[in-house]
C-alpha positions as CSV (number, residue, x, y, z in Angstrom):
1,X,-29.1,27.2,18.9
2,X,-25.7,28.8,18.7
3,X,-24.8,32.7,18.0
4,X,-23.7,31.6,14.5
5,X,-27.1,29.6,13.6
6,X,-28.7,32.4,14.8
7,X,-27.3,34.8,12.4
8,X,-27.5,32.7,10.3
9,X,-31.5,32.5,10.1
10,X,-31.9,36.6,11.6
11,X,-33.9,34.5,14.6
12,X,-32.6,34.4,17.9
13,X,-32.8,31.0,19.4
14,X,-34.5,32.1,22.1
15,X,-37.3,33.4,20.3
16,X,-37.4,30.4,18.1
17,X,-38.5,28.1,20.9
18,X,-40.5,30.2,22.5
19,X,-42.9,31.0,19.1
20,X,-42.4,26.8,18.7
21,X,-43.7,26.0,21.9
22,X,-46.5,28.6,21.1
23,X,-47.5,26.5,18.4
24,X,-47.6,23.6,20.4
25,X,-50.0,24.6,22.1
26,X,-51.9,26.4,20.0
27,X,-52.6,23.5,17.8
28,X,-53.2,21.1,20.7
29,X,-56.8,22.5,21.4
30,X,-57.7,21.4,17.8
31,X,-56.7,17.8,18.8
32,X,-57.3,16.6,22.0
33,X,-60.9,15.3,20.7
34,X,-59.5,12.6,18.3
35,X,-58.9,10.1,20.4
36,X,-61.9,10.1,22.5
37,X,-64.5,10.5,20.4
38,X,-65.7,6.6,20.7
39,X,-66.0,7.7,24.6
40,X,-68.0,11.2,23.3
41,X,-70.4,9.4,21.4
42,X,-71.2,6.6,23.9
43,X,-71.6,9.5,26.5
44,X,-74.5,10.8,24.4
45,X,-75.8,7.4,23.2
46,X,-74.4,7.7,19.7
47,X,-72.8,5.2,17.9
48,X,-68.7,6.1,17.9
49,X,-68.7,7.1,13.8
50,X,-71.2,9.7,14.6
51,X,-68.7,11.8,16.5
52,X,-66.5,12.3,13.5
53,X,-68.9,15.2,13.3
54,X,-66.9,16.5,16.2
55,X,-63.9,16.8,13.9
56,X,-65.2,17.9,10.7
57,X,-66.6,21.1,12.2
58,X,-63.5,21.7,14.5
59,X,-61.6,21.7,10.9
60,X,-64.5,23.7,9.1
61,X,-63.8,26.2,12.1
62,X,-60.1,26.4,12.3
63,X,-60.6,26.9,8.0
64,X,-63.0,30.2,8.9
65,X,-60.7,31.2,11.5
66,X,-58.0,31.4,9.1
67,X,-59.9,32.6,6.1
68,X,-61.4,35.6,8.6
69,X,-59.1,36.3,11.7
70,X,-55.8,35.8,10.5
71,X,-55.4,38.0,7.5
72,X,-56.0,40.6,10.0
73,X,-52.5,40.3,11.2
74,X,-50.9,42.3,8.2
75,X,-52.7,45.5,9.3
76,X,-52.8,45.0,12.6
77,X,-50.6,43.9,15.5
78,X,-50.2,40.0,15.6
79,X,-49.6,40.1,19.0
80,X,-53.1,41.6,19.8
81,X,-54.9,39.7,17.7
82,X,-53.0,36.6,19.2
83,X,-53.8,37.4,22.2
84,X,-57.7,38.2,21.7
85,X,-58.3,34.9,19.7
86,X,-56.4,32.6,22.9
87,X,-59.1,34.0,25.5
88,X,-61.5,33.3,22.9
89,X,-59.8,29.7,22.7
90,X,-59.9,29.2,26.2
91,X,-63.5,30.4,26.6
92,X,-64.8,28.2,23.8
93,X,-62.7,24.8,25.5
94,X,-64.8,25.5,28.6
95,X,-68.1,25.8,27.2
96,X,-66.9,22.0,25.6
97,X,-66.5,20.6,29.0
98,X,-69.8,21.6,30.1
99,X,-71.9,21.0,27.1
100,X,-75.3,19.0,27.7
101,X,-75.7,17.6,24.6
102,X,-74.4,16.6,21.5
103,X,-75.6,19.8,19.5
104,X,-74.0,22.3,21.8
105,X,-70.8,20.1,22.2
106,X,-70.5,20.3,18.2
107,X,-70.9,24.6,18.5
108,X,-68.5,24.7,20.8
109,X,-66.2,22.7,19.0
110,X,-66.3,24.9,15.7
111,X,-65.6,27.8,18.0
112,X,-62.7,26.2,19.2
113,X,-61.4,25.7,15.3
114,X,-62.2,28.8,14.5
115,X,-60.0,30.5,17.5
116,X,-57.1,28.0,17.2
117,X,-55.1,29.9,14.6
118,X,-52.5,31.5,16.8
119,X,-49.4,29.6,15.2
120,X,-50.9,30.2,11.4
121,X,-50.5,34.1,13.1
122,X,-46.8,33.1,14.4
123,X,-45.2,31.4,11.6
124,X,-45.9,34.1,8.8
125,X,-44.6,36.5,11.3
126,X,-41.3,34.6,12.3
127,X,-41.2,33.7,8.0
128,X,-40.9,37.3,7.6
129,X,-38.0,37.8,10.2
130,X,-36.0,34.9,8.7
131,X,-33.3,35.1,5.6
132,X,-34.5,33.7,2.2
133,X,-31.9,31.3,2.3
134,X,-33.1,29.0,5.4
135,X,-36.7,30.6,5.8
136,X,-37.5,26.4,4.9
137,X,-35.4,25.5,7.8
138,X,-37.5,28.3,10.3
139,X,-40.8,26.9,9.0
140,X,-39.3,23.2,9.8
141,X,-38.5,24.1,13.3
142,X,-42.0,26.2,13.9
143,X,-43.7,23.1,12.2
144,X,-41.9,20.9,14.6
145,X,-43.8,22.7,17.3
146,X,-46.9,22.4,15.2
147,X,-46.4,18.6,15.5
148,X,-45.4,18.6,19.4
149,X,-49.0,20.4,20.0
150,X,-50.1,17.3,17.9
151,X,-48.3,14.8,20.0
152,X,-49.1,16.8,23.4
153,X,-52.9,16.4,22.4
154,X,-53.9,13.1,21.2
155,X,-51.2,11.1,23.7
156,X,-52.3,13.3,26.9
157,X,-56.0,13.6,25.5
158,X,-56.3,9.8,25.2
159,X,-54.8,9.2,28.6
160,X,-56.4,11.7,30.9
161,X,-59.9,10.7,28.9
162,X,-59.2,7.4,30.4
163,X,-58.6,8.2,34.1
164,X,-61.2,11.5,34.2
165,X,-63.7,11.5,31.0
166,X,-63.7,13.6,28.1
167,X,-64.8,16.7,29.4
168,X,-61.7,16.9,32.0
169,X,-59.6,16.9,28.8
170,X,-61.7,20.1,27.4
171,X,-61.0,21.7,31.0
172,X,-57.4,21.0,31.0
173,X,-57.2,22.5,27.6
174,X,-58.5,25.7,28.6
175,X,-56.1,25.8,31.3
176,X,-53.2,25.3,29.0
177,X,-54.2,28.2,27.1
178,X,-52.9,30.4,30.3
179,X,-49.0,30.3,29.3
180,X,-49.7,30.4,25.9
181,X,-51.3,33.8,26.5
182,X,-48.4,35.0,28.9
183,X,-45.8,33.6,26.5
184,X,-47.2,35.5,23.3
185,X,-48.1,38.8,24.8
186,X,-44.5,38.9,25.8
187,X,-42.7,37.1,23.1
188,X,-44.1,37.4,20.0
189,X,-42.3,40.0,18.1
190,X,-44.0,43.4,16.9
191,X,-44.6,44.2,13.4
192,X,-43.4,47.6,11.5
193,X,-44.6,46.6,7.9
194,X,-47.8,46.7,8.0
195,X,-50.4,47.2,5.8
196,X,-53.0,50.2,5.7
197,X,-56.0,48.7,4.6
198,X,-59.7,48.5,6.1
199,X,-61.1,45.0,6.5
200,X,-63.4,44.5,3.4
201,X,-60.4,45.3,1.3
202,X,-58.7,43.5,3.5
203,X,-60.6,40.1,2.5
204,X,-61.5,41.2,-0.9
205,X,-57.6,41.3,-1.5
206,X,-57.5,37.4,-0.5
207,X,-59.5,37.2,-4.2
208,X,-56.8,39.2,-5.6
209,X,-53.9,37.1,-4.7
210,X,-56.2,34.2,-5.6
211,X,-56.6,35.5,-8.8
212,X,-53.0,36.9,-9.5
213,X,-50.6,33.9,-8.1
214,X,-50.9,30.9,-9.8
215,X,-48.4,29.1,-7.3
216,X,-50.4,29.7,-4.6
217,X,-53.7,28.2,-6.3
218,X,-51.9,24.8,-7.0
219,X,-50.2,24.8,-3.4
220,X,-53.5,25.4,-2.0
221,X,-55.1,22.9,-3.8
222,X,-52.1,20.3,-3.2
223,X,-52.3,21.2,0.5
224,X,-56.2,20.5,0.4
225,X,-55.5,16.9,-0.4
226,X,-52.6,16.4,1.4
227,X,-54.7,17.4,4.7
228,X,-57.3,15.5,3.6
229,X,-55.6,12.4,3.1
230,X,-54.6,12.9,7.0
231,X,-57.4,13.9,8.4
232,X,-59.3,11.4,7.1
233,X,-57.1,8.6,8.8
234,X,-57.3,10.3,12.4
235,X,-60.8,11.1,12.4
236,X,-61.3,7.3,12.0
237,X,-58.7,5.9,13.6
238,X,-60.5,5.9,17.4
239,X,-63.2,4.4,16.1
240,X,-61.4,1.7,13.7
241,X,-59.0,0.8,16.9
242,X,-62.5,0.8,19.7
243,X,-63.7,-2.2,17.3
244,X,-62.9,-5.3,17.1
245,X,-60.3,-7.2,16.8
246,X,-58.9,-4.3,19.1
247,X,-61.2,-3.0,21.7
248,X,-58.4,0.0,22.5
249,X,-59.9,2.7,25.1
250,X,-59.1,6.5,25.0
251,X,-55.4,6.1,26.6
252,X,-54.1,3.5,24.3
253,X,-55.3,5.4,21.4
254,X,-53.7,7.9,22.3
255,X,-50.6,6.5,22.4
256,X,-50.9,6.5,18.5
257,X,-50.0,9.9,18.5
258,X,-46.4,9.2,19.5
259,X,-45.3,8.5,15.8
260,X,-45.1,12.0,15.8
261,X,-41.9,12.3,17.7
262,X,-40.4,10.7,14.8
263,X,-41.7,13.6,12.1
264,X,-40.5,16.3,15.0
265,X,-36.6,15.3,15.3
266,X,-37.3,15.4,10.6
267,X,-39.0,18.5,10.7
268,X,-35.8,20.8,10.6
269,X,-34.1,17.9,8.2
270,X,-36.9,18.6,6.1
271,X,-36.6,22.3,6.1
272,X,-32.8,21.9,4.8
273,X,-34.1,19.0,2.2
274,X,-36.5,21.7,0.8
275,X,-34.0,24.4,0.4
276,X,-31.4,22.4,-1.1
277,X,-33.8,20.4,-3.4
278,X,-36.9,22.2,-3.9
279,X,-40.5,22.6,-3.4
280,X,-41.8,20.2,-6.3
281,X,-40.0,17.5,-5.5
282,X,-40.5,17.4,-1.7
283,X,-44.2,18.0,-2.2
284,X,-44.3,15.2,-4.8
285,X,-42.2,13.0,-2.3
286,X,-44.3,13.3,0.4
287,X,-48.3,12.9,-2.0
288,X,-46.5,9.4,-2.7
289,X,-45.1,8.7,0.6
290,X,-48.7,9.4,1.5
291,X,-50.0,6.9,-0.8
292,X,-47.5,4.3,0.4
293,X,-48.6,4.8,3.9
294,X,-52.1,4.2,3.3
295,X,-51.2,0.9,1.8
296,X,-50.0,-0.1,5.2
297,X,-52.8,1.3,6.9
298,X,-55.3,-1.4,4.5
299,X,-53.4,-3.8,6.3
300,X,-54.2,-2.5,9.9
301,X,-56.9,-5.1,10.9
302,X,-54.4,-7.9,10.6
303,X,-51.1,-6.4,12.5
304,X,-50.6,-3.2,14.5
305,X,-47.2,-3.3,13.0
306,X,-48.6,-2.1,9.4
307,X,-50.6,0.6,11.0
308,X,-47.7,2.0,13.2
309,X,-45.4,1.8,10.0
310,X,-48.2,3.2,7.7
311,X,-48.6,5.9,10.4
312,X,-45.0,7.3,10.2
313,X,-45.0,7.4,6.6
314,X,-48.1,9.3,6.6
315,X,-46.9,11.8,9.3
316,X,-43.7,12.0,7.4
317,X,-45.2,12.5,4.1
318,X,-47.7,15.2,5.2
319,X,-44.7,16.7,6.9
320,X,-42.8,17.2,3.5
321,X,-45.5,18.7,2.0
322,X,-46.3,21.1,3.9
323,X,-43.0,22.4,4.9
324,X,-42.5,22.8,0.8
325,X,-45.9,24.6,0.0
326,X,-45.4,26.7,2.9
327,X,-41.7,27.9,2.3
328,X,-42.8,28.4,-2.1
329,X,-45.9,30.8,-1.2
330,X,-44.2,32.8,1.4
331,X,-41.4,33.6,-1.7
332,X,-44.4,35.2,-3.6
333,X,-45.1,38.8,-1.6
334,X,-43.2,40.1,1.5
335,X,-46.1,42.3,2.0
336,X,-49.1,39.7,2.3
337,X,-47.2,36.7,3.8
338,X,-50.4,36.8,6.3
339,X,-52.5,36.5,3.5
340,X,-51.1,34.1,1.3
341,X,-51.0,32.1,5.0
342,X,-54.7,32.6,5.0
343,X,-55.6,31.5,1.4
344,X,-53.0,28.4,1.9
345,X,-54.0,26.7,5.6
346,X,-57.7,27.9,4.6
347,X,-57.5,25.1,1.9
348,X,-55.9,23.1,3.6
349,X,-57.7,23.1,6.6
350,X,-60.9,22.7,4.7
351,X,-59.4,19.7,3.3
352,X,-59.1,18.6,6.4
353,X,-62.3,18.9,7.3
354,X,-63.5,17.3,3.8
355,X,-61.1,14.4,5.2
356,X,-62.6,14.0,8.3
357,X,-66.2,13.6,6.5
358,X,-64.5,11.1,3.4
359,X,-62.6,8.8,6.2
360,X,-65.3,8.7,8.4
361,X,-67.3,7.5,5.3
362,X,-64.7,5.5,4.2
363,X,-64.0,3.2,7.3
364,X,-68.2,2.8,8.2
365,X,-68.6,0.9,4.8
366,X,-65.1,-0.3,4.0
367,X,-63.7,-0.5,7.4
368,X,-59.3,0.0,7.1
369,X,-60.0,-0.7,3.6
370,X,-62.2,1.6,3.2
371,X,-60.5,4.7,5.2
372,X,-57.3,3.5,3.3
373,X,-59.1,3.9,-0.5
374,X,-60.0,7.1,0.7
375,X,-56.8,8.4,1.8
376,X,-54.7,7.4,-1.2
377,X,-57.4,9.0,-3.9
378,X,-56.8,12.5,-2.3
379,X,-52.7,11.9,-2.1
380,X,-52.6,10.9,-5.5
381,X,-54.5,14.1,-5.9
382,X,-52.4,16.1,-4.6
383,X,-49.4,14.5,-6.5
384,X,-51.4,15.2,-10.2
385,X,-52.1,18.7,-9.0
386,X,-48.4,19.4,-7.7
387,X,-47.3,18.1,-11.2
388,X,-49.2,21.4,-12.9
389,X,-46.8,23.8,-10.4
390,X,-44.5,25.6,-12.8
391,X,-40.5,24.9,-12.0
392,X,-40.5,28.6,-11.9
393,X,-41.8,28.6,-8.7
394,X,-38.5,26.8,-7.1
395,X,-36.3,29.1,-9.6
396,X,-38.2,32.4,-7.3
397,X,-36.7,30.6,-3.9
398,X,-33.4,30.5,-5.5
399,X,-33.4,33.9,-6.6
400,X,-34.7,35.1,-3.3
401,X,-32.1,33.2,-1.7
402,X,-29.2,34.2,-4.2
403,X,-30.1,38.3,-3.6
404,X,-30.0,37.8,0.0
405,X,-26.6,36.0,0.4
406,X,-25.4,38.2,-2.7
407,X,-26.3,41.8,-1.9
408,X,-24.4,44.8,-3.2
409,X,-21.8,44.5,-0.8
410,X,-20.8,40.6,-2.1
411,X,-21.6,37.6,-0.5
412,X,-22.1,37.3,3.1
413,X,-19.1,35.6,5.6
């Protein structure tokens, strides 16, 4: 990133790929499990839809961790609190690797959720550094890490799952969380605005801004089906692609998480798109890119060519919408980005996890059909929820934007 683009967002580049990488592989440990659970639940004698379980509780966790960790970090140091939850993480990944059964393999999973939230700790704090007018293109490029921990987890998951067994994957995983540690105790910048508040206030005021914001209600409940609609395809998708007529094992599933790298090279693109056009149209653009990309995915059981295309449009759709909810709630209060955070990825991680449960549902009676129907109900959802977001809430990103390039002193060179 050049001296000039790094004025121009008040990051340094420097720090921007260093907090991106952080939430690469943060997120990873919150993925690796997708495409092995066929080869979890065969290890326990289970039949492979029965470890969806696996990732409707790592969801459910990674919601709680976000509802109850992360608000945390506007009254106290992110950087701590980081820190603490990543030795948590890494704790948590090992007691994976060594569970004995099926019961302590799903605790240990919702621990790891629930200590995965380091980059939902980053990203409001990098928001808060960044200008009004490209604070979409910052959340694009910290997203595009978010989608590289994706990548990093179900391609290297699948493939070392393969050679080693799932439970070399969890150990790896804890391993990775090492540098992640040593990068954000040194890197991740300190606050100076926080809040004094006590904890139960603390939570209680989560209610408040529930209460108060309208805009973040309906981006929380867009973002809930948006996830959903996601989540519900990959928590299926090992099992779907174990069956016939494929018979895929752990490392060629995995591969299926290399659509990604498409959606990371967008992710800035569609930082820029949401500044210049909008919040409500992106997020509207990517519900029915959604929906589009589940029709594909119907067609999966017949050609690997629909799935892979239906993938990308999903990945890119998701991507849209979340980069556009993201950027309109962090315009509402400077003070609580942390918390509107919380509220926000708390939906939507819970949608997620209400995903994971639907799609697994879905694809047992209906097979790609089935996981398909499901997926398109909740983006058309979000699409007829997203429609009820007043165009107010795009006219406060422009005004944000137009006092910070027009201050007192004219506008900026």
């Amino acid at each position: 990133m050049s001296e000039a683009s790094t004025t121009a967002t008040g990051i340094s580049g420097r720090l921007l790929v260093m907090m991106a990488v952080s939430c690469a592989l943060a997120v990873s440990t919150i993925y690796y499990h997708q495409p092995l659970l066929a080869q979890m639940a065969s290890s326990f004698g289970l039949a492979p839809a029965q470890a969806g379980l696996i990732s409707t509780l790592t969801q459910l966790g990674y919601a709680m961790g976000l509802l109850l960790i992360v608000p945390l970090a506007d009254c106290r140091q992110p950087r701590r609190l980081a820190t603490l939850a990543i030795a948590t993480n890494a704790g948590a990944l090992l007691a994976c690797a060594a569970a004995p059964n099926f019961a302590m393999l799903c605790a240990s999973s919702f621990v790891v959720g629930v200590t995965a939230i380091t980059a939902q700790i980053i990203i409001p704090s990098l928001s808060s550094l960044a200008t009004p007018a490209t604070r979409g293109r910052v959340v694009g490029a910290l997203l595009s890490g978010l989608s590289a921990g994706l990548l990093l987890a179900r391609t290297v998951g699948g493939f070392l799952g393969a050679q080693g067994g799932w439970r070399s994957v969890f150990a790896l995983a804890a391993l990775v969380d090492v540098p992640l540690l040593i990068i954000v105790a040194r890197s991740l910048p300190l606050a100076t605005n926080q809040a004094s508040i006590g904890y139960a206030g603390l939570i209680r005021s989560l209610g408040s801004l529930v209460r108060e914001e309208p805009v973040l209600r309906l981006c929380a409940a867009s973002g809930f089906m948006l996830f959903a609609a996601v989540s519900a395809l990959w928590a299926s998708l090992a099992a779907l692609l174990a069956q016939p007529p494929y018979a895929f094992g752990p490392a060629t599933i995995g591969l299926f998480g290399l659509v990604a790298l498409l959606g990371i090279a967008a992710s800035p693109g569609i930082g820029v798109l949401v500044d210049r056009l909008g919040a409500r149209a992106m997020v509207l653009a990517g519900a029915m890119t959604l929906v589009l990309g589940m029709v594909f995915v119907a067609a999966a059981g017949h050609s690997l060519v629909w799935l892979i295309v239906g993938l990308v449009l999903i990945d890119f759709g998701n991507r849209g919408g979340l980069v556009a909810n993201q950027s309109r709630i962090y315009a509402l209060r400077a003070e609580a980005r942390s918390r509107l955070n919380t509220v926000f990825m708390s939906a939507y991680f819970l949608g997620g996890a209400a995903g994971a449960a639907a799609g697994s549902y879905g694809a047992h009676r209906a097979g790609w059909i089935g996981l398909a129907s499901v997926g398109a109900l909740f983006a058309v959802l979000a699409a007829v929820i997203n429609a009820r977001t007043p165009r107010t809430a795009d006219t406060t990103l422009a005004v944000e934007r137009a006092g910070a390039t027009h201050g007192p002193q004219g506008p900026r060179e």
